[in-house]
PDB file of N, CA, C, O and CB in Angstrom:
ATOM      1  N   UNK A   1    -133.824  71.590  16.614  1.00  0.00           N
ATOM      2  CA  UNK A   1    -132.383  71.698  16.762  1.00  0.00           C
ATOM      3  C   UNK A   1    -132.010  73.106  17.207  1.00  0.00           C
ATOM      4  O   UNK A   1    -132.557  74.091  16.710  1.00  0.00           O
ATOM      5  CB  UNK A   1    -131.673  71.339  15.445  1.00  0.00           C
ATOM      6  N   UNK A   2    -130.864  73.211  18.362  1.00  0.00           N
ATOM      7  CA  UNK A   2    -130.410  74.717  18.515  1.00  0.00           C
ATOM      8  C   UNK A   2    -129.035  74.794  17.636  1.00  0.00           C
ATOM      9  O   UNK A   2    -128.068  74.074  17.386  1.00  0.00           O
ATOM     10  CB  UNK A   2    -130.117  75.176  20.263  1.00  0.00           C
ATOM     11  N   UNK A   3    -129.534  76.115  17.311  1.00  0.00           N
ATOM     12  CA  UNK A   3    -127.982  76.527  16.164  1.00  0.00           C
ATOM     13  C   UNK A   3    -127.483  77.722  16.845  1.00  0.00           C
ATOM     14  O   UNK A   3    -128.163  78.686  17.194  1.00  0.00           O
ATOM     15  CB  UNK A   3    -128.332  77.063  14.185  1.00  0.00           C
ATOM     16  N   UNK A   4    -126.511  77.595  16.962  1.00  0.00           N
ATOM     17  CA  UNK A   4    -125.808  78.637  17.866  1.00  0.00           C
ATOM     18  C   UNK A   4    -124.994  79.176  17.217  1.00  0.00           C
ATOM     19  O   UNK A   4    -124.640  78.563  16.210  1.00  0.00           O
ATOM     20  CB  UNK A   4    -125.171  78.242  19.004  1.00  0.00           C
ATOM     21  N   UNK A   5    -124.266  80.704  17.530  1.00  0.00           N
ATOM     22  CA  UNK A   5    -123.221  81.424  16.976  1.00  0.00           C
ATOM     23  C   UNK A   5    -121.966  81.447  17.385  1.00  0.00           C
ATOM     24  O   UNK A   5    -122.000  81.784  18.569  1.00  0.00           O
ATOM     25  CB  UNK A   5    -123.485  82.475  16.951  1.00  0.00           C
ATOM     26  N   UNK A   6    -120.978  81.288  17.077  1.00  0.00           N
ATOM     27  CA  UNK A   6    -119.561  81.360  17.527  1.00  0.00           C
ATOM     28  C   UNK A   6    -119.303  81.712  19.375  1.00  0.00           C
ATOM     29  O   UNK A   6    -118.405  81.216  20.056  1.00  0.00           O
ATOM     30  CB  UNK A   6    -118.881  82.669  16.503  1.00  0.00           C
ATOM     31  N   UNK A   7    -120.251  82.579  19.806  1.00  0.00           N
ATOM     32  CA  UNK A   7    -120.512  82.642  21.463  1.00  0.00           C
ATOM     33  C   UNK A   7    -121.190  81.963  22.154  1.00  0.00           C
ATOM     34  O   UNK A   7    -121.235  82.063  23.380  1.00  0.00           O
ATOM     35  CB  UNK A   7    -120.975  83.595  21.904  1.00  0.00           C
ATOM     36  N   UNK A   8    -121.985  80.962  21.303  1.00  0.00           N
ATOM     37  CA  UNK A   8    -122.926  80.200  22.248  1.00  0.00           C
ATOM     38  C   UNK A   8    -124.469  80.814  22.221  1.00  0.00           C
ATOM     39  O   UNK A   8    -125.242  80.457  23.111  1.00  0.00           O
ATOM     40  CB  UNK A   8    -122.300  80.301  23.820  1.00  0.00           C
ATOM     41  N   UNK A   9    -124.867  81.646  21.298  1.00  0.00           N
ATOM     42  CA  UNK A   9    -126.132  82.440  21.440  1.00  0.00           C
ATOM     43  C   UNK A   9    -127.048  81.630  20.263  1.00  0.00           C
ATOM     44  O   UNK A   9    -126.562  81.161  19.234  1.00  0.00           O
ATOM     45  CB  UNK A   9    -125.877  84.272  21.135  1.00  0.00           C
ATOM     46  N   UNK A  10    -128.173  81.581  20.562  1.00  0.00           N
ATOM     47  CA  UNK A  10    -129.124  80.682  20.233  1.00  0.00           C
ATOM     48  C   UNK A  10    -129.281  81.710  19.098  1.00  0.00           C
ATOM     49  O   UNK A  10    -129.181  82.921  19.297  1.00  0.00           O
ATOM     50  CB  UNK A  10    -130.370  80.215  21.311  1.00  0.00           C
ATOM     51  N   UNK A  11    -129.631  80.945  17.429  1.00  0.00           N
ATOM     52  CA  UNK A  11    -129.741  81.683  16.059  1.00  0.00           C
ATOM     53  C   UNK A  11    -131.380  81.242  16.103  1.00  0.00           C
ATOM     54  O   UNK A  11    -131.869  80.170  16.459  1.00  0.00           O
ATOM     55  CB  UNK A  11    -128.586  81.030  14.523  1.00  0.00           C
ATOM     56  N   UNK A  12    -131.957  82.316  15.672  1.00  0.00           N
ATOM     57  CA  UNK A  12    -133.521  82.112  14.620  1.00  0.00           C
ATOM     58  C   UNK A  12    -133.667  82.944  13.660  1.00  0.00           C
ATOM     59  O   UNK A  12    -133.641  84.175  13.672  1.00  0.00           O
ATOM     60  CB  UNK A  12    -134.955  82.331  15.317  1.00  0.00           C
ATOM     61  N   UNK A  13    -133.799  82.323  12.952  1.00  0.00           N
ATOM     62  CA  UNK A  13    -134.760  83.004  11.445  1.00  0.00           C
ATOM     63  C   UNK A  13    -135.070  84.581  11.730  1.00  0.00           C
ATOM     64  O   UNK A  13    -135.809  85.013  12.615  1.00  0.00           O
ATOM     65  CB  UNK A  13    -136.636  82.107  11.194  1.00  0.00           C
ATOM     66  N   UNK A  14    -134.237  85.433  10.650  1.00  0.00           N
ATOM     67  CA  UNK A  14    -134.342  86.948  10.972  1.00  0.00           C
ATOM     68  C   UNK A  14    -133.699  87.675  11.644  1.00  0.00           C
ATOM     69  O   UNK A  14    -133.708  88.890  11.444  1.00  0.00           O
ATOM     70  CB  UNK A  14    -135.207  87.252  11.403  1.00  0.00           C
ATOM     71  N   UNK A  15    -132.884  87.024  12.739  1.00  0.00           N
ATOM     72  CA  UNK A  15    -132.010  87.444  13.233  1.00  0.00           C
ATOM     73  C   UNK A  15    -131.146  88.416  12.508  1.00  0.00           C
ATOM     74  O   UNK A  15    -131.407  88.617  11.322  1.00  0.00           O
ATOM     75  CB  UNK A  15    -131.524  86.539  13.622  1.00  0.00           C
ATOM     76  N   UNK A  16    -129.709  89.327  13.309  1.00  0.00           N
ATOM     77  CA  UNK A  16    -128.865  89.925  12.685  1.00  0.00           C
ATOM     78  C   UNK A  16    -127.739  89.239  13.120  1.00  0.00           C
ATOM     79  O   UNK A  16    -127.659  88.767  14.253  1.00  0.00           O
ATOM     80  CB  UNK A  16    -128.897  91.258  12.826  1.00  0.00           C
ATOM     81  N   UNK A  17    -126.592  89.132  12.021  1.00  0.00           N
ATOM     82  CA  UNK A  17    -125.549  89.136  12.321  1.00  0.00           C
ATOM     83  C   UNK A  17    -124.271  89.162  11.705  1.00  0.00           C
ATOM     84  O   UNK A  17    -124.177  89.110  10.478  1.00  0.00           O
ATOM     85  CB  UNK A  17    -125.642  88.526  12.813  1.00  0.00           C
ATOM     86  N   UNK A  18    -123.074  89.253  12.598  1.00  0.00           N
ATOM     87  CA  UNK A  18    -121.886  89.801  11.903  1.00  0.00           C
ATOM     88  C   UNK A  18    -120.916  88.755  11.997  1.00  0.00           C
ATOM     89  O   UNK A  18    -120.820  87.812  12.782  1.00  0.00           O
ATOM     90  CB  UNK A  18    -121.343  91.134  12.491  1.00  0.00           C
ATOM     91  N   UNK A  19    -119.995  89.237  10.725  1.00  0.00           N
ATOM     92  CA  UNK A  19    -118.925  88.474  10.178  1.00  0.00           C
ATOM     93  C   UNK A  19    -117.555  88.356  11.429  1.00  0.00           C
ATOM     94  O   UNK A  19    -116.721  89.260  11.446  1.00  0.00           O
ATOM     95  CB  UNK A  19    -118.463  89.320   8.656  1.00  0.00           C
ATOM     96  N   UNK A  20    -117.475  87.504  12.148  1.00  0.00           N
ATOM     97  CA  UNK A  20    -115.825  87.657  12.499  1.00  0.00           C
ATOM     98  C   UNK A  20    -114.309  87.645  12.186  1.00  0.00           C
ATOM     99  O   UNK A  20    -113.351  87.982  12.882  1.00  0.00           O
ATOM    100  CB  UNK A  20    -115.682  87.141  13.015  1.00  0.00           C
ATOM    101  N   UNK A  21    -114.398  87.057  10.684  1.00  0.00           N
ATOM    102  CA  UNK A  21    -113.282  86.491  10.208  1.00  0.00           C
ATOM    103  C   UNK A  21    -113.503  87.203   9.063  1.00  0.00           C
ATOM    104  O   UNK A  21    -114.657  87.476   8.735  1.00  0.00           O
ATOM    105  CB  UNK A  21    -113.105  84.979  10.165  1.00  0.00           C
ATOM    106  N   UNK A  22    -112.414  87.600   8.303  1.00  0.00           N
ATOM    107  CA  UNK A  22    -112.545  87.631   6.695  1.00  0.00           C
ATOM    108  C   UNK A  22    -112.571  86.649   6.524  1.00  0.00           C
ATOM    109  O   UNK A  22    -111.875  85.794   7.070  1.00  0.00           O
ATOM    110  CB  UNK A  22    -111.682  88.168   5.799  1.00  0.00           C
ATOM    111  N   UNK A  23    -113.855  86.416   5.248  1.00  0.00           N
ATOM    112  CA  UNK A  23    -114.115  85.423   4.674  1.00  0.00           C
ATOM    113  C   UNK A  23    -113.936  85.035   3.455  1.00  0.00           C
ATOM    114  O   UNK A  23    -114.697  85.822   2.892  1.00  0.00           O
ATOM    115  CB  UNK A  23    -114.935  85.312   4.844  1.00  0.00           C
ATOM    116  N   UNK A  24    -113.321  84.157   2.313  1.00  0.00           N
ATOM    117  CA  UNK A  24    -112.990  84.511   0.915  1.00  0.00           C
ATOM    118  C   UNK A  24    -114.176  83.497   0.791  1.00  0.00           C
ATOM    119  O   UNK A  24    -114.413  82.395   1.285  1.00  0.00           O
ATOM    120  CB  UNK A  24    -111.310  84.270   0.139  1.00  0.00           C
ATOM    121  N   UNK A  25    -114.977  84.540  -0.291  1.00  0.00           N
ATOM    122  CA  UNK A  25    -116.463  82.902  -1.402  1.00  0.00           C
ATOM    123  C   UNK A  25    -115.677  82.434  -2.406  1.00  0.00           C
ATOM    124  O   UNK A  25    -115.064  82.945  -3.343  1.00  0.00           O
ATOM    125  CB  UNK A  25    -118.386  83.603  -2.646  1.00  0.00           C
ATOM    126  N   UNK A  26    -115.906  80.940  -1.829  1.00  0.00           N
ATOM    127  CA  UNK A  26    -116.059  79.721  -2.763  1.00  0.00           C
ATOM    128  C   UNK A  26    -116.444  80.267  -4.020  1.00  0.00           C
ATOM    129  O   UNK A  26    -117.442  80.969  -4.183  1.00  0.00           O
ATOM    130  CB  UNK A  26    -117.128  78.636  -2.292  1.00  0.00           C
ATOM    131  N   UNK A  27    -115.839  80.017  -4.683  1.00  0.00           N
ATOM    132  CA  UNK A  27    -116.247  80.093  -6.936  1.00  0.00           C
ATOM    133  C   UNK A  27    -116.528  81.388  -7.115  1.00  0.00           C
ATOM    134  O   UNK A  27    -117.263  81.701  -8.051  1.00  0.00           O
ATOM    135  CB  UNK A  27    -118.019  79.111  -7.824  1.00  0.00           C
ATOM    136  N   UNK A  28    -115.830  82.673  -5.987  1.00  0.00           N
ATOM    137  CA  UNK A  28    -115.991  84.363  -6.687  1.00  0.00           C
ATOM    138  C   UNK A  28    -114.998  84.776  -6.237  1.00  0.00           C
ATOM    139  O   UNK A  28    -114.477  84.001  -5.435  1.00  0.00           O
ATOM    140  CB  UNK A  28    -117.231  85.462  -6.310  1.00  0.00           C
ATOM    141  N   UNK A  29    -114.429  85.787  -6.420  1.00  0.00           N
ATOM    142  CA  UNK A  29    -113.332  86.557  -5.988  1.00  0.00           C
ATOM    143  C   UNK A  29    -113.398  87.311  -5.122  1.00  0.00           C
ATOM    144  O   UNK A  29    -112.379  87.936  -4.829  1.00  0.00           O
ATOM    145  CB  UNK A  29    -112.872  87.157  -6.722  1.00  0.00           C
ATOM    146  N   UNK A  30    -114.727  87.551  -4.332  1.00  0.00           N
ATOM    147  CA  UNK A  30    -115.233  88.821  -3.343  1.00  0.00           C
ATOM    148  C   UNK A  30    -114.704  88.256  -2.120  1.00  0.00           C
ATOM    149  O   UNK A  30    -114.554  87.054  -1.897  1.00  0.00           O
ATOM    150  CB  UNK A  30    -117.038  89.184  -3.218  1.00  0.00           C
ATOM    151  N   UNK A  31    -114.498  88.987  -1.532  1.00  0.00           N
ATOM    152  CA  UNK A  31    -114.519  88.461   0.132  1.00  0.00           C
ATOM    153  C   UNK A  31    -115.281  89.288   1.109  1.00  0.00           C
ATOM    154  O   UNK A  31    -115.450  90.507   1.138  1.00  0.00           O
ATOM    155  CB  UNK A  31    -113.017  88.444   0.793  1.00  0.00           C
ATOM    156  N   UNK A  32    -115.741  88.259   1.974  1.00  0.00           N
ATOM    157  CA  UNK A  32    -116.711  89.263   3.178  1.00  0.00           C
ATOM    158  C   UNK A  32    -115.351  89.407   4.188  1.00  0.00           C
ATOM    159  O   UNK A  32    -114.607  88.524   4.617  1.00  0.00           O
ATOM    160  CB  UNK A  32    -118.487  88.231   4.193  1.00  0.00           C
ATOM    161  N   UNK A  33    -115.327  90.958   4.405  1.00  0.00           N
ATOM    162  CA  UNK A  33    -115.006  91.425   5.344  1.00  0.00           C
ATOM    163  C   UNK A  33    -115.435  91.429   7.130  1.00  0.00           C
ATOM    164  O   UNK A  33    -116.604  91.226   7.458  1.00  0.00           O
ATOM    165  CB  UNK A  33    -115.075  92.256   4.795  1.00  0.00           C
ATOM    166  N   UNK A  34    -114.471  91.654   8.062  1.00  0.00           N
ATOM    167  CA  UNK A  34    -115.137  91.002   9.002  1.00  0.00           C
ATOM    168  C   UNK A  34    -115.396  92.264   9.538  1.00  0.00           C
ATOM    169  O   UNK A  34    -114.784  93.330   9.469  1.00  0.00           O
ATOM    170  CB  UNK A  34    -114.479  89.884   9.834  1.00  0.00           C
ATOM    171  N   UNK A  35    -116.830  91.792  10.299  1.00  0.00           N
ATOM    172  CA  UNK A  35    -117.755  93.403  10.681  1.00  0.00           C
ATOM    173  C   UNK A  35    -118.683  93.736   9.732  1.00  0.00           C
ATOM    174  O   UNK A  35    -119.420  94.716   9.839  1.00  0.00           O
ATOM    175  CB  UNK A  35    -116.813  94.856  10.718  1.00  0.00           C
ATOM    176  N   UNK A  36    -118.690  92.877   8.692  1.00  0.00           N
ATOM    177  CA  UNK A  36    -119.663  92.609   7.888  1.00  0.00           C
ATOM    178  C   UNK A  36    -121.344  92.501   8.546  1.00  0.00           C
ATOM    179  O   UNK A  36    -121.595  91.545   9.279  1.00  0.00           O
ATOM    180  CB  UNK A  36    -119.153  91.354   7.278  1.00  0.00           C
ATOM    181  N   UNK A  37    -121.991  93.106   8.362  1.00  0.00           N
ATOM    182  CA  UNK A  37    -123.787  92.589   9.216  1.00  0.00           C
ATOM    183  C   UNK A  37    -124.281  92.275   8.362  1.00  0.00           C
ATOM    184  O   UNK A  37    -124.201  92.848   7.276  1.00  0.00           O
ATOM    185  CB  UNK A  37    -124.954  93.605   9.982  1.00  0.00           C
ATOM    186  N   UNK A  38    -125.109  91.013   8.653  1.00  0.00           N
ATOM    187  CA  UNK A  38    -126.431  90.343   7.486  1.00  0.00           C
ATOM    188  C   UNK A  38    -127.042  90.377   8.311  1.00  0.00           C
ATOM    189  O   UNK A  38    -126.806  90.010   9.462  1.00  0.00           O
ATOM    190  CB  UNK A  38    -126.553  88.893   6.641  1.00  0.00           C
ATOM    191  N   UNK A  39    -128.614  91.158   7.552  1.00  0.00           N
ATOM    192  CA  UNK A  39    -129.937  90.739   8.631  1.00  0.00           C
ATOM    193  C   UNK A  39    -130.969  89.703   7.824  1.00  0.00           C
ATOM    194  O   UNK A  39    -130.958  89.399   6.631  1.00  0.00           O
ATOM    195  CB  UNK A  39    -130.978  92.333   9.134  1.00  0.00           C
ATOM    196  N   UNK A  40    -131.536  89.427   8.499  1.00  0.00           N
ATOM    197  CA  UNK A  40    -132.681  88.781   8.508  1.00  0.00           C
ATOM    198  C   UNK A  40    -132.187  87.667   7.656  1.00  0.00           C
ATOM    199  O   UNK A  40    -132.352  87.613   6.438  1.00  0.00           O
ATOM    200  CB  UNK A  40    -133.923  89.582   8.044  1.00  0.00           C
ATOM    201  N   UNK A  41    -131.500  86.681   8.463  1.00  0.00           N
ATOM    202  CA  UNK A  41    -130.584  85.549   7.889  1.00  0.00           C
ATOM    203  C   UNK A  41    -131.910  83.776   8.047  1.00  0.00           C
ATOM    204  O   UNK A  41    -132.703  83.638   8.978  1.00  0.00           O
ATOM    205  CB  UNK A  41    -128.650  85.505   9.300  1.00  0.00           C
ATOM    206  N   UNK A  42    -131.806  83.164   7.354  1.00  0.00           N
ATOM    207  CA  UNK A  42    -132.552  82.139   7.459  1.00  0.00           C
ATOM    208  C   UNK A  42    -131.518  81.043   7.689  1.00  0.00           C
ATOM    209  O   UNK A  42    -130.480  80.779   7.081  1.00  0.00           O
ATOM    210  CB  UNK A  42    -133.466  81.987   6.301  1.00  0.00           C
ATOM    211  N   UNK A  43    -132.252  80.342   9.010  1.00  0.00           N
ATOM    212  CA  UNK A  43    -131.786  79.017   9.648  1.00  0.00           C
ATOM    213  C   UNK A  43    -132.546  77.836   8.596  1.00  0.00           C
ATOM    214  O   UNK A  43    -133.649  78.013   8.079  1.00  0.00           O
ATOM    215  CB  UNK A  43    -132.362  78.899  11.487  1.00  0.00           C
ATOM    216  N   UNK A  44    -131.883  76.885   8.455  1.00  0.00           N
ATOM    217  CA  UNK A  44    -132.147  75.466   8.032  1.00  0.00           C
ATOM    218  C   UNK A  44    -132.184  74.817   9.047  1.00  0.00           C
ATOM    219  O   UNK A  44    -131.311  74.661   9.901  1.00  0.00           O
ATOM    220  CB  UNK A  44    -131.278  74.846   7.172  1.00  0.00           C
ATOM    221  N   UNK A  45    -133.601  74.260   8.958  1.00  0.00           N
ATOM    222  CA  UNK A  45    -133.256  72.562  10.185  1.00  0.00           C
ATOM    223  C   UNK A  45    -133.378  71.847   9.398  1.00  0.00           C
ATOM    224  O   UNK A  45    -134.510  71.363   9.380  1.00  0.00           O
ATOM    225  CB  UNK A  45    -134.284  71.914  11.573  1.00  0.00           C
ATOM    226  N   UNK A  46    -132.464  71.354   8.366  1.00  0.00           N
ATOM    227  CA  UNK A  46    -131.603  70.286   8.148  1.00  0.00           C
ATOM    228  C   UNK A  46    -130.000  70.234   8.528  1.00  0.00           C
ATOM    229  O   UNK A  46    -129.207  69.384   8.933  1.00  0.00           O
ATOM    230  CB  UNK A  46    -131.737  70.101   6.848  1.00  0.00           C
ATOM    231  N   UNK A  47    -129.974  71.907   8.093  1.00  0.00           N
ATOM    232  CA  UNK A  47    -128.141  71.795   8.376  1.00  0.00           C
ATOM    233  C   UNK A  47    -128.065  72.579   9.939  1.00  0.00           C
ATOM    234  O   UNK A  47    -129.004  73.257  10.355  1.00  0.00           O
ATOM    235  CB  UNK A  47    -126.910  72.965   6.850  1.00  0.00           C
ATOM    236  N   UNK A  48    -127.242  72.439  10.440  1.00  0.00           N
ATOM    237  CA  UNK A  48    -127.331  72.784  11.672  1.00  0.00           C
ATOM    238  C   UNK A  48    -126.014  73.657  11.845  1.00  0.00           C
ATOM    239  O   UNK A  48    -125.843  73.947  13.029  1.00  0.00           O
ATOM    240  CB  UNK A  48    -127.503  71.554  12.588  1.00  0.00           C
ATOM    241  N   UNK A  49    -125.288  74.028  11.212  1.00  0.00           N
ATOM    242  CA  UNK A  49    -123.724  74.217  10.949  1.00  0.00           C
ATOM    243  C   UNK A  49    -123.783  75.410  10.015  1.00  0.00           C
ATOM    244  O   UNK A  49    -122.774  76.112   9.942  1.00  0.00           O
ATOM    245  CB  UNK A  49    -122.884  72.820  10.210  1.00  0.00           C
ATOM    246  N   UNK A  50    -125.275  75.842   9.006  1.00  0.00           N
ATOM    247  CA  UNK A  50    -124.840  76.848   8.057  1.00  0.00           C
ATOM    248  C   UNK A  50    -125.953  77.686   8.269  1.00  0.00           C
ATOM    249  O   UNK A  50    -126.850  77.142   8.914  1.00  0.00           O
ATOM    250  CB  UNK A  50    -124.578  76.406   6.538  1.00  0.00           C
ATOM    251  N   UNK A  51    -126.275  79.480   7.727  1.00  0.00           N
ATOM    252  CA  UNK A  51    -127.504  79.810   7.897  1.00  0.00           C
ATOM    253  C   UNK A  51    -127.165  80.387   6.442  1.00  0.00           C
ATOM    254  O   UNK A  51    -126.050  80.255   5.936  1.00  0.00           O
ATOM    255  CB  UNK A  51    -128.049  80.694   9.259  1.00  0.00           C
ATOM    256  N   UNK A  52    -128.321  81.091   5.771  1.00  0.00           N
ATOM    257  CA  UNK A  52    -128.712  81.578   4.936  1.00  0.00           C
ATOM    258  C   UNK A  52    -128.538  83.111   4.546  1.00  0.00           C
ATOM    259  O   UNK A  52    -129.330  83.946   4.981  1.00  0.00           O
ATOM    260  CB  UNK A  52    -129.664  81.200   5.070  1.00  0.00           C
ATOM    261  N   UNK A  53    -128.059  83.267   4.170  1.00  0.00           N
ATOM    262  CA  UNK A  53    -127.792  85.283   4.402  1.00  0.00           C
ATOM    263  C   UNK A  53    -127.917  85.633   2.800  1.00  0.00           C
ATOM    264  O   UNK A  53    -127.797  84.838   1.868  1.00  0.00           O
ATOM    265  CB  UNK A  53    -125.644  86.006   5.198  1.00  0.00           C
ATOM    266  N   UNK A  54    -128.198  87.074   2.736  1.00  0.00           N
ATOM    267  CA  UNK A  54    -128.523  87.821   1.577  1.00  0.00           C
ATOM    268  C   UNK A  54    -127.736  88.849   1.891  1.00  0.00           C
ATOM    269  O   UNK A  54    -127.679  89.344   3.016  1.00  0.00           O
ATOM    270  CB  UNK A  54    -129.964  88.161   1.287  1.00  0.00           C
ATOM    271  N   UNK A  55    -126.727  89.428   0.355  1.00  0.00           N
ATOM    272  CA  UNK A  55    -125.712  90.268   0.490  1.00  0.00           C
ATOM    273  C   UNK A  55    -126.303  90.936  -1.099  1.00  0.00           C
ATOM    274  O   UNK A  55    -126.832  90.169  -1.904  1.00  0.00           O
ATOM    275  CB  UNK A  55    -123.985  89.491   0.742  1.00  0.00           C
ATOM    276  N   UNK A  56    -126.139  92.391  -1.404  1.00  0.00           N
ATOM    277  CA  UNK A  56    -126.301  92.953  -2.799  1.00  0.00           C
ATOM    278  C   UNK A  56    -125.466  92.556  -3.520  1.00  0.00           C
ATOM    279  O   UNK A  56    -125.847  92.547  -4.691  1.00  0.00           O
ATOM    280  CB  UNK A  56    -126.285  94.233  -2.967  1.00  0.00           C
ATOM    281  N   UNK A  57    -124.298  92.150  -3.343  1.00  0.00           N
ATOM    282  CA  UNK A  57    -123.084  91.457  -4.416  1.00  0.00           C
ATOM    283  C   UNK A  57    -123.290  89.797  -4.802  1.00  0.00           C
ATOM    284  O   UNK A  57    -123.130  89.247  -5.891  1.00  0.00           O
ATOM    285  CB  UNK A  57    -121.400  91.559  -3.560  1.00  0.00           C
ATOM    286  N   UNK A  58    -123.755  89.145  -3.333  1.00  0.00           N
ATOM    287  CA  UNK A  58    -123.915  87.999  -3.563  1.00  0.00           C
ATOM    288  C   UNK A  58    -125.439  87.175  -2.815  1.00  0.00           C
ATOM    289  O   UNK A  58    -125.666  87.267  -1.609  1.00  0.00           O
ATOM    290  CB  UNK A  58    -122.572  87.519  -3.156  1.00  0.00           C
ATOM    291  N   UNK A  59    -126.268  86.477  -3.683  1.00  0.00           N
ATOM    292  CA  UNK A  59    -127.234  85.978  -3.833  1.00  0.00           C
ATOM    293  C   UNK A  59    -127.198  84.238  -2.339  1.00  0.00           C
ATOM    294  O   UNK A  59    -126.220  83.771  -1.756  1.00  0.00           O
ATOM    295  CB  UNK A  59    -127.216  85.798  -5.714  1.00  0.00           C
ATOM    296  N   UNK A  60    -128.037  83.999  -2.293  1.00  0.00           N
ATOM    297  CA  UNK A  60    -127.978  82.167  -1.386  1.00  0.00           C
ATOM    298  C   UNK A  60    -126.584  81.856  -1.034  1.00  0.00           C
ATOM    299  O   UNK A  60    -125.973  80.917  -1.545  1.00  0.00           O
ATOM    300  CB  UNK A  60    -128.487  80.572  -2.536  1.00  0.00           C
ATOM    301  N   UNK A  61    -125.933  82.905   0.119  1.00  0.00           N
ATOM    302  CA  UNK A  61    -124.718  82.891   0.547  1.00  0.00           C
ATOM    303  C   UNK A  61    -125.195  81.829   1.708  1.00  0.00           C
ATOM    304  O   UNK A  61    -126.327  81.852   2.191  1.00  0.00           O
ATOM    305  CB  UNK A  61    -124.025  84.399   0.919  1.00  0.00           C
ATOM    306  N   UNK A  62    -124.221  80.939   2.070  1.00  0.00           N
ATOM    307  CA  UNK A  62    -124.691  79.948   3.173  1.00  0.00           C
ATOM    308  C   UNK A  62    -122.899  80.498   3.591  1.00  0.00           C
ATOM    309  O   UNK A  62    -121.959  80.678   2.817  1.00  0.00           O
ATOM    310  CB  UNK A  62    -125.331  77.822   2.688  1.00  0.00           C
ATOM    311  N   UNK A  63    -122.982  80.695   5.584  1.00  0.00           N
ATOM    312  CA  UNK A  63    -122.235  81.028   5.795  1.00  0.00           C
ATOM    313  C   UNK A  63    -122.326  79.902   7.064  1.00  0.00           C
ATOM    314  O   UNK A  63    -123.404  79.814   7.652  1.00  0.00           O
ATOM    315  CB  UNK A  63    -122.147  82.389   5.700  1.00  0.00           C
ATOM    316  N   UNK A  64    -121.203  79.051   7.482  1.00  0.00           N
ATOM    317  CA  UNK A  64    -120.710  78.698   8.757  1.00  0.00           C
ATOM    318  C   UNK A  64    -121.261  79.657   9.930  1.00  0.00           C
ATOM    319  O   UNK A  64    -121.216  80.887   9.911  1.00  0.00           O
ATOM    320  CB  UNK A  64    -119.178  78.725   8.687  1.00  0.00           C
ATOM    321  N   UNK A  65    -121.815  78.810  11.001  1.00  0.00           N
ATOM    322  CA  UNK A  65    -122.262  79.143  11.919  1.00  0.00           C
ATOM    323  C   UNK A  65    -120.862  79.772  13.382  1.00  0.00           C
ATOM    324  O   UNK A  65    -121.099  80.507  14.341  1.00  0.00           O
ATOM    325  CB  UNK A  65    -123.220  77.861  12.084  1.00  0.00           C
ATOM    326  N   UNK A  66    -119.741  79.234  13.058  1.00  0.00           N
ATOM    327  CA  UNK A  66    -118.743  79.565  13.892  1.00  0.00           C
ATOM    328  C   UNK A  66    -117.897  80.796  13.115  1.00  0.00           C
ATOM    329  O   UNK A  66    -116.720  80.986  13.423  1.00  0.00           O
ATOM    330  CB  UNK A  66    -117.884  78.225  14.235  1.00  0.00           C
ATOM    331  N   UNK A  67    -118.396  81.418  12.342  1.00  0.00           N
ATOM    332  CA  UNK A  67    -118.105  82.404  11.753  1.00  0.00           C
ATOM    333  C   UNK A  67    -118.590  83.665  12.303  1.00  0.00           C
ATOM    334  O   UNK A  67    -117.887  84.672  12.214  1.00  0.00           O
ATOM    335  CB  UNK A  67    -118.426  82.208  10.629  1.00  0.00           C
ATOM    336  N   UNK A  68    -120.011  83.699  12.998  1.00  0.00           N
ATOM    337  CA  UNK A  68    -120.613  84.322  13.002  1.00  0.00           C
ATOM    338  C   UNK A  68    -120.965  84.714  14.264  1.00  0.00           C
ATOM    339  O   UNK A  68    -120.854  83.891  15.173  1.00  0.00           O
ATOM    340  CB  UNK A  68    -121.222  84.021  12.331  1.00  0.00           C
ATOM    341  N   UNK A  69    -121.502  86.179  14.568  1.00  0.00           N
ATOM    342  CA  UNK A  69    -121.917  86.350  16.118  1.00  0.00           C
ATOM    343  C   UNK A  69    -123.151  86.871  16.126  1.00  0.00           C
ATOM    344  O   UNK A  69    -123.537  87.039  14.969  1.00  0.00           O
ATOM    345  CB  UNK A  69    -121.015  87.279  16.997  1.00  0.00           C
ATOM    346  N   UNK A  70    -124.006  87.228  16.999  1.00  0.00           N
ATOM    347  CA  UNK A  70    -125.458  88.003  17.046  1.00  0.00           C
ATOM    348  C   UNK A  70    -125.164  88.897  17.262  1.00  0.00           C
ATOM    349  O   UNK A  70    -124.082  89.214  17.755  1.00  0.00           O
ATOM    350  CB  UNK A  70    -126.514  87.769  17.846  1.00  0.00           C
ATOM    351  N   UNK A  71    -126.265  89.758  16.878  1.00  0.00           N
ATOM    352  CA  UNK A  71    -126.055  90.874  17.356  1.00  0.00           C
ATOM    353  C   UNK A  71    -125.736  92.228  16.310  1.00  0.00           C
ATOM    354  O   UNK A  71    -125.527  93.342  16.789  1.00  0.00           O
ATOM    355  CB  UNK A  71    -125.050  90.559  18.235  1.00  0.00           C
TER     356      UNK A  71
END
C-alpha cells in the first residue's frame, strides 16, 4: 500500500515529519502544535490513513496522515 502525506509524498518507516494543523489528543489535554517534527515515525500496512510517532510527553501517538507533511 502507498501512504502518502497531505502533499502527495510517498511515507516509509523512519521518515521525518511535521505537524500542519494544531492538533488537540484525544483523552489528554496537550496539544501538538503545528511545526511540530516527529522523526522516525512507523507506517502500518494495515491502516493506511494513520502512522505511528513518538513524542517525550506522549507515548503510541497515531496521527492522521492528512495532517502531516515530509520533510
Amino acid at each position: 500500500m502507498d501512504i502518502r502525506d497531505s502533499n502527495g509524498n510517498l511515507l516509509q518507516s523512519g521518515d521525518t515529519v511535521t505537524v500542519i494543523k494544531d492538533l488537540k489528543v484525544k483523552g489528554s489535554s496537550a496539544v501538538i502544535k503545528r511545526g511540530t517534527v516527529f522523526k522516525n515515525i512507523r507506517v502500518s500496512e494495515d491502516d493506511d490513513e494513520h502512522v505511528e510517532c513518538r513524542n517525550d510527553k506522549i507515548k503510541g501517538l497515531m496521527l492522521k496522515t492528512c495532517f502531516l507533511k515530509k520533510g
